[in-house]
C-alpha positions in Angstrom: -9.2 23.8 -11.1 -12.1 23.2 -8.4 -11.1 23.7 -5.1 -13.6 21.6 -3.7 -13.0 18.3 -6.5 -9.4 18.8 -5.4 -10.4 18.1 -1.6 -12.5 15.6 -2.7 -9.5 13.5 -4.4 -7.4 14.3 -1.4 -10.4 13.0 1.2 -10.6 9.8 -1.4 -6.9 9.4 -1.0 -7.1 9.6 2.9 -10.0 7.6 3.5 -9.5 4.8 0.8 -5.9 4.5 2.8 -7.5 3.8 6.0 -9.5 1.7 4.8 -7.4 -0.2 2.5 -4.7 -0.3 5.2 -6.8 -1.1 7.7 -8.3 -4.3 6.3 -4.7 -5.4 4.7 -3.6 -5.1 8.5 -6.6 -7.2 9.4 -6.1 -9.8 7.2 -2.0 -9.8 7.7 -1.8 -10.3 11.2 -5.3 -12.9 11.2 -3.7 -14.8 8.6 -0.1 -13.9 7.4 2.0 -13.3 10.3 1.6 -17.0 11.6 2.1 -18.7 7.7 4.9 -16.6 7.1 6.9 -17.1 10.6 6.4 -20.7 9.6 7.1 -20.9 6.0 8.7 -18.1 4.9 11.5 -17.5 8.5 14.4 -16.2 6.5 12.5 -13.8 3.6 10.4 -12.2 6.6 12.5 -9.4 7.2 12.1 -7.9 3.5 8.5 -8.3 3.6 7.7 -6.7 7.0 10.2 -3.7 5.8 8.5 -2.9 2.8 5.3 -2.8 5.1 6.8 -0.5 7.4 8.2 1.2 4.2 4.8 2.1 2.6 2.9 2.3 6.1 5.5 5.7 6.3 4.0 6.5 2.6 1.1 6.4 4.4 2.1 9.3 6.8 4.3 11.2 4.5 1.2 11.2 1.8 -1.1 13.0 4.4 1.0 15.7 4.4 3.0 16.0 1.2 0.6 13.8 -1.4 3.5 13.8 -4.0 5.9 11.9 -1.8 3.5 9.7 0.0 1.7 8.6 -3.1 5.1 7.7 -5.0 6.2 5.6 -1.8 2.7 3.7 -1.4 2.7 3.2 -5.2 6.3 2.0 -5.8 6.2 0.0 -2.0 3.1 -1.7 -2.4 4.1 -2.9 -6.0 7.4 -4.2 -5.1 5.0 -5.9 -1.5 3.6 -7.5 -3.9 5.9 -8.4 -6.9 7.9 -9.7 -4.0 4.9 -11.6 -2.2 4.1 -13.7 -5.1 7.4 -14.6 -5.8 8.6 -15.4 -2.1 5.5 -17.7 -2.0 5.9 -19.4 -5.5 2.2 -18.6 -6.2 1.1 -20.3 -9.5 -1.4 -17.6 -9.8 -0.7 -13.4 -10.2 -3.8 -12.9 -7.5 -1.0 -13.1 -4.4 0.6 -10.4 -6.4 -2.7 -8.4 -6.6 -3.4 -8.9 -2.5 -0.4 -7.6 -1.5 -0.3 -4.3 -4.1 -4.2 -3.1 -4.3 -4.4 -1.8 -0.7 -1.0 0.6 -0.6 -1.5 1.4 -4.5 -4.4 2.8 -4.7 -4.5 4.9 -2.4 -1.3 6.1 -3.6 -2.7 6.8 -7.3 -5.4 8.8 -5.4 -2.8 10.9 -3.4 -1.0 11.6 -6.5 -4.2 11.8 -8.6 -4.6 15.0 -5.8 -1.7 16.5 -6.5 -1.5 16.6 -9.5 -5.0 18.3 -9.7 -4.2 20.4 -7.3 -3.9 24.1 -8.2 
């Protein structure tokens, strides 16, 4: 295998996680925090612990892609699985908000790994 595509896939996982996290974080505490404090008091625990959850991912992918791409994968898809139904969204898009920004990057970090040499 390419050293150099390999560094490339683990760059894309790195930067699309900042990125991605970065703007979820944005938008989350802009929008989230305040309708979820008022709507949602008793089902906020779960939801801000799967954040911290794949936020750790996060860390634990910069170092050791395997484990931090499982953890932002499986985390942001149960964020999200667990979003829509906390909120009783008639539509899968709530779903879709909550799960893009921790799963891809951790199909990149994983997408590194397993290309690695």
């Amino acid at each position: 295998m390419n050293k150099k595509a390999n560094v490339t896939w683990m760059w894309a996982a790195r930067i699309s996680a900042v990125v991605l996290i970065a703007l979820f974080l944005y938008h989350f505490f802009t929008q989230e925090v305040t309708r979820l404090e008022e709507e949602l008091s008793i089902e906020t625990g779960p939801v801000y612990f799967m954040i911290v959850s794949v936020f750790i991912g996060f860390i634990v992918g910069w170092f050791v892609e395997v484990v931090g791409g499982l953890i932002l994968t499986v985390g942001g898809l149960a964020l999200g699985v667990y979003a829509y139904m906390a909120t009783g969204a008639d539509t899968p898009m709530t779903a879709v908000i909550y799960t893009v920004p921790f799963a891809v990057p951790g199909f990149l970090f994983l997408v590194s790994w397993y290309r690695r040499d």
